[in-house]
N, C-alpha and C positions, 0 to 999 in steps of 0.2 A: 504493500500500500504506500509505503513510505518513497518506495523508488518511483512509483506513478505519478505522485504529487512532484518529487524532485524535477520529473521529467518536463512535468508539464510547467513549474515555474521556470527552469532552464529555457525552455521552449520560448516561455511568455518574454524574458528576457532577452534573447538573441532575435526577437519580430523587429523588423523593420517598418513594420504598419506603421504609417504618421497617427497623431493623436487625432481624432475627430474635433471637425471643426466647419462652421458655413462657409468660412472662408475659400481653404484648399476643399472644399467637397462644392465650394462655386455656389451656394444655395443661398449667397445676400439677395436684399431687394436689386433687381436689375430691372432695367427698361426693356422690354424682350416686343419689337413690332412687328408683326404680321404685316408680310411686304404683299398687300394687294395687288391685282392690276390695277387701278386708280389713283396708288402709291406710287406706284413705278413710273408708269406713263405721266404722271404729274413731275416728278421729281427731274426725270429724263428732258422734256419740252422746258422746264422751267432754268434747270444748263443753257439748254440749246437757245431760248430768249435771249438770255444774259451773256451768254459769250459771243455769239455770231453778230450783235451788233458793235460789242467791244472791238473784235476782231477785224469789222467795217472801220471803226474809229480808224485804228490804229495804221491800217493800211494807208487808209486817205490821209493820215499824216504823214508815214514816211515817203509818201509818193511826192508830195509837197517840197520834201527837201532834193535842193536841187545842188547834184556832184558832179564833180569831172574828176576823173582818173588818168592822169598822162604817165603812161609808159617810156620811158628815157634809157634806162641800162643800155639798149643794144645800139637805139639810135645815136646815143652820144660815144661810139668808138668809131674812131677815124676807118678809110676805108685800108689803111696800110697795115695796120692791126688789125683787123677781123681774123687773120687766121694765129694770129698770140695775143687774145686779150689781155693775157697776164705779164705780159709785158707792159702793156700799157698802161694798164694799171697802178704796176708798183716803182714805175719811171717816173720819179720828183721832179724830172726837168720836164717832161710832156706836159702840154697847155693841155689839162682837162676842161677848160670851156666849153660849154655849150649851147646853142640857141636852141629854141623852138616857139612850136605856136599851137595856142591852143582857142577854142573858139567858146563863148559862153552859152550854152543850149538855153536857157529860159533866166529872167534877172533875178539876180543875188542878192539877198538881203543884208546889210552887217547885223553882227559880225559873221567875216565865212571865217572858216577855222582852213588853216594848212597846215596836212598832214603829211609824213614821208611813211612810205609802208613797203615794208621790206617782205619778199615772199622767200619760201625754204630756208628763212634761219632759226633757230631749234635754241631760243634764251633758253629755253626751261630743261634742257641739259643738265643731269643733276650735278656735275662738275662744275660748270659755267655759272651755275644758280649761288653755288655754294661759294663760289671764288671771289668774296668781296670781305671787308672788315666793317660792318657796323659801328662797333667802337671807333675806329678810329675817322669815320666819318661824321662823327657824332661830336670827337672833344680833339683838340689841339693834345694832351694830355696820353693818347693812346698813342700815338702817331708811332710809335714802334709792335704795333700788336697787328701784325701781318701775317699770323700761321694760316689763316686760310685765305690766302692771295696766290699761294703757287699757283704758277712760275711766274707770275706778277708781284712778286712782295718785296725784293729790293734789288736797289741798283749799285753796281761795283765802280765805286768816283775816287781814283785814284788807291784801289787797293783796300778800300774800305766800305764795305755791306752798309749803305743807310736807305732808308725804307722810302718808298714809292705810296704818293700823296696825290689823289686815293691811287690804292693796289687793286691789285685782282685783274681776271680777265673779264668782267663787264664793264671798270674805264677802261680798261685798255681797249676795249674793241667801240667805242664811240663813234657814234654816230658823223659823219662830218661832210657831205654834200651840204651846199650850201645853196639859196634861193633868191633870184630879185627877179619882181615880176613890172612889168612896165606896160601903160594901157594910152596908146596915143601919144608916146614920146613924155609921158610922165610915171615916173615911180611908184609905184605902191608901197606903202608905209608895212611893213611885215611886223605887230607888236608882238616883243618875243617876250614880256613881262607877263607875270601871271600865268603860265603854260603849267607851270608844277601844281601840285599838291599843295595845300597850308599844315598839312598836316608832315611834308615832307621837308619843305624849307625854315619851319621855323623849331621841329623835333628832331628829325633824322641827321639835316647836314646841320654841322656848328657853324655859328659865324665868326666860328676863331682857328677855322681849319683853314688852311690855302694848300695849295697843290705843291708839289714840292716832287722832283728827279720825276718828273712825268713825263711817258713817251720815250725816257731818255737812254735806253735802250736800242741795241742793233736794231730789232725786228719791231717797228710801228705796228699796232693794231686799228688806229683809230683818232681820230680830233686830238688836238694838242690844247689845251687851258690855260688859263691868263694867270699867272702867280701870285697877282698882286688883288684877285678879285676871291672871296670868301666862297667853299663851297657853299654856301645854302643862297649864294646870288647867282650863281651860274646853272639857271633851271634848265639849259638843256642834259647838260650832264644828270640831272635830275630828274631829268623825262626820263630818259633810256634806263639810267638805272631800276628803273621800275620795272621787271622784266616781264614779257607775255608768255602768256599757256599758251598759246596755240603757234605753230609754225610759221603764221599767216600774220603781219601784223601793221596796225599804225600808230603812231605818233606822233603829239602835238608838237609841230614847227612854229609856230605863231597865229595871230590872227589880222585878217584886212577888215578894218573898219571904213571901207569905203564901198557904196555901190557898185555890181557891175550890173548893166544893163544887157538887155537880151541881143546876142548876135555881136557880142564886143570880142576883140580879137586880141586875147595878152599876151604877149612877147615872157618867154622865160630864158633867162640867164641862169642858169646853172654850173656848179661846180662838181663834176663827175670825178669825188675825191675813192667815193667808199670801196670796197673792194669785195661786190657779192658775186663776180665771177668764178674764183676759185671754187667754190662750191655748186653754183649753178640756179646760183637766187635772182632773183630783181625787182627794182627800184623803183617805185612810181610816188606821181608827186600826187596831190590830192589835195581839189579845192570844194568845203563841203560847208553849206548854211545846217542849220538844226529846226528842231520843233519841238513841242513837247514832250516825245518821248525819245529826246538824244537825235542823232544822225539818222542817216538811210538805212532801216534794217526792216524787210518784211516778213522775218522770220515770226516775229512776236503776234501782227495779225493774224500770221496763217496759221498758228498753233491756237490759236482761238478759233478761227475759224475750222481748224479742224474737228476739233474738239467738239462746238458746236452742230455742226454736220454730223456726227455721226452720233450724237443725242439725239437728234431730231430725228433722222432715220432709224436709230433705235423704236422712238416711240409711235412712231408711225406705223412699224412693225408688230408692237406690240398692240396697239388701236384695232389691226387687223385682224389680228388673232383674235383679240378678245371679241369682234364683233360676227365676224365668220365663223369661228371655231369655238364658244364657249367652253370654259373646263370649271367644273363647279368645285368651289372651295370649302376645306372642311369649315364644321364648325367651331368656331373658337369656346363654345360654351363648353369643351369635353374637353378644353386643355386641364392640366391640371390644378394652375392659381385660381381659376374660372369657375371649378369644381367645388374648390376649397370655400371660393367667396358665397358660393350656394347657399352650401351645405351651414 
């Protein structure tokens, strides 16, 4: 008798059963709905209402914004080079100059924003990503904390390792085509203030940091900076640093706060400095108004309007069914809260 008992508290012991409870056994008050046809079909039309006009908005806004995208990489290499770009390229004494012309499709409102956008380069490299100093872009104070700048971290000035301001390969590979646009033998104002972040010029870069042994290596990657001007005022370096997700990208050049009128023909001067041949990228310039929801992107309507369309064809579908083909629904009286509330 004695060993039955044992067995059976050993037993009661060694259970893994959880303690009971409404909790883990799920039996709190919950909301539990009986998903009707009249539920569904309502639920579904009342999406499809609400997003397919959103979806209208938004289209007819970014249709509004009016861009021009000039492609330049190929046009602006002479025809003596086309078959060694890369020579051309990386030869200091070759005039990179170049004209072109582009034509305005419908008038521009200020501000238009100019963009440079760079296609097949891959910032988000998780080398490239990583190869900059925070710190030391941040305080005059760090300016030797360059462990994650390789092969950018310092430069050898007579025999002596002193650190590269800023380091890394994201200044080093800066941005440096340059733009003047002219409309009837007059200039366009290019304003290149305010193109950063506030959140980046007055936290991320110091204004006690200056550039210091930059570029000043055999192998150039990119734009050369002013020594004597503070990073957190040199917002292009500021742009670029900001690196993109996607392979595909643009960045703020400045803004024209001047009208262009419809059918106006701008003359562009360019400086065919940067170097996205090696690779097999290229270069366009980009002149873009806005609207309320940012630049030109029809992405955002059609995802609305996706979305809405196939609510609406949902419930249409299901209108059918339920008018052609009835299916008679239990009744909720024999659930069992139902039962409970009865009795």
């Amino acid at each position: 008798m004695n060993q039955v008992t044992n067995g059976a508290l050993k037993s009661k012991k060694t259970s893994k059963k959880p303690e009971y409870s409404r909790f883990t056994q799920q039996e709190l008050p919950a909301w539990k709905p009986i998903l009707t046809p009249g539920w569904v079909i309502t639920s579904f039309l009342a999406i499809a209402f609400l997003f397919i006009p959103i979806g209208l908005v938004s289209l007819f806004a970014s249709e509004r914004v009016v861009e021009i995208v000039y492609r330049y990489d190929q046009d602006c290499v002479p025809e003596m080079y086309r078959g060694n770009v890369s020579a051309y390229i990386r030869n200091s004494r070759t005039n990179k100059t170049c004209i072109g012309n582009i034509t305005v499709p419908k008038k521009m409102d200020p501000p238009i924003f100019v963009y440079y956008q760079l296609d097949n380069f891959y910032q988000n490299h998780r080398r490239y990503v990583k190869s900059r100093s925070d710190k030391q872009l941040r305080s005059a104070a760090y300016e030797y904390s360059t462990k994650e700048c390789e092969p950018e971290a310092r430069f050898n000035k007579s025999g002596v390792l002193v650190p590269i301001v800023p380091c890394g390969l994201i200044a080093w590979s800066l941005f440096n085509d340059t733009y003047n646009l002219i409309k009837k033998d007059k200039v366009l104002n290019i304003n290149k203030k305010g193109i950063a972040w506030k959140s980046d010029t007055k936290v991320k870069f110091g204004s006690n940091v200056y550039p210091k042994n930059f570029q000043s290596n055999d192998l150039i990657g990119g734009g050369k900076l002013n020594e004597s001007i503070p990073l957190s005022k040199q917002e292009d370096l500021i742009v670029w640093m900001r690196t993109a997700a996607l392979p595909t990208f643009r960045k703020l050049y400045g803004k024209i706060n001047t009208s262009l009128e419809a059918h106006d023909t701008i003359t562009v001067v360019l400086e065919n400095n940067y170097n996205t041949y090696s690779f097999g990228g290229q270069k366009k310039l980009v002149l873009s108004t806005t609207s309320w929801i940012g630049g030109k992107n029809d992405f955002l309507g059609i995802a609305y309007l996706t979305v809405g369309g196939i609510c609406l064809f949902m419930a249409l579908n299901f209108i059918l069914l339920y008018v052609f083909k009835p299916r008679p629904l239990g009744d909720p009286s024999y659930l069992s809260w139902n039962r409970k509330a009865v009795n």
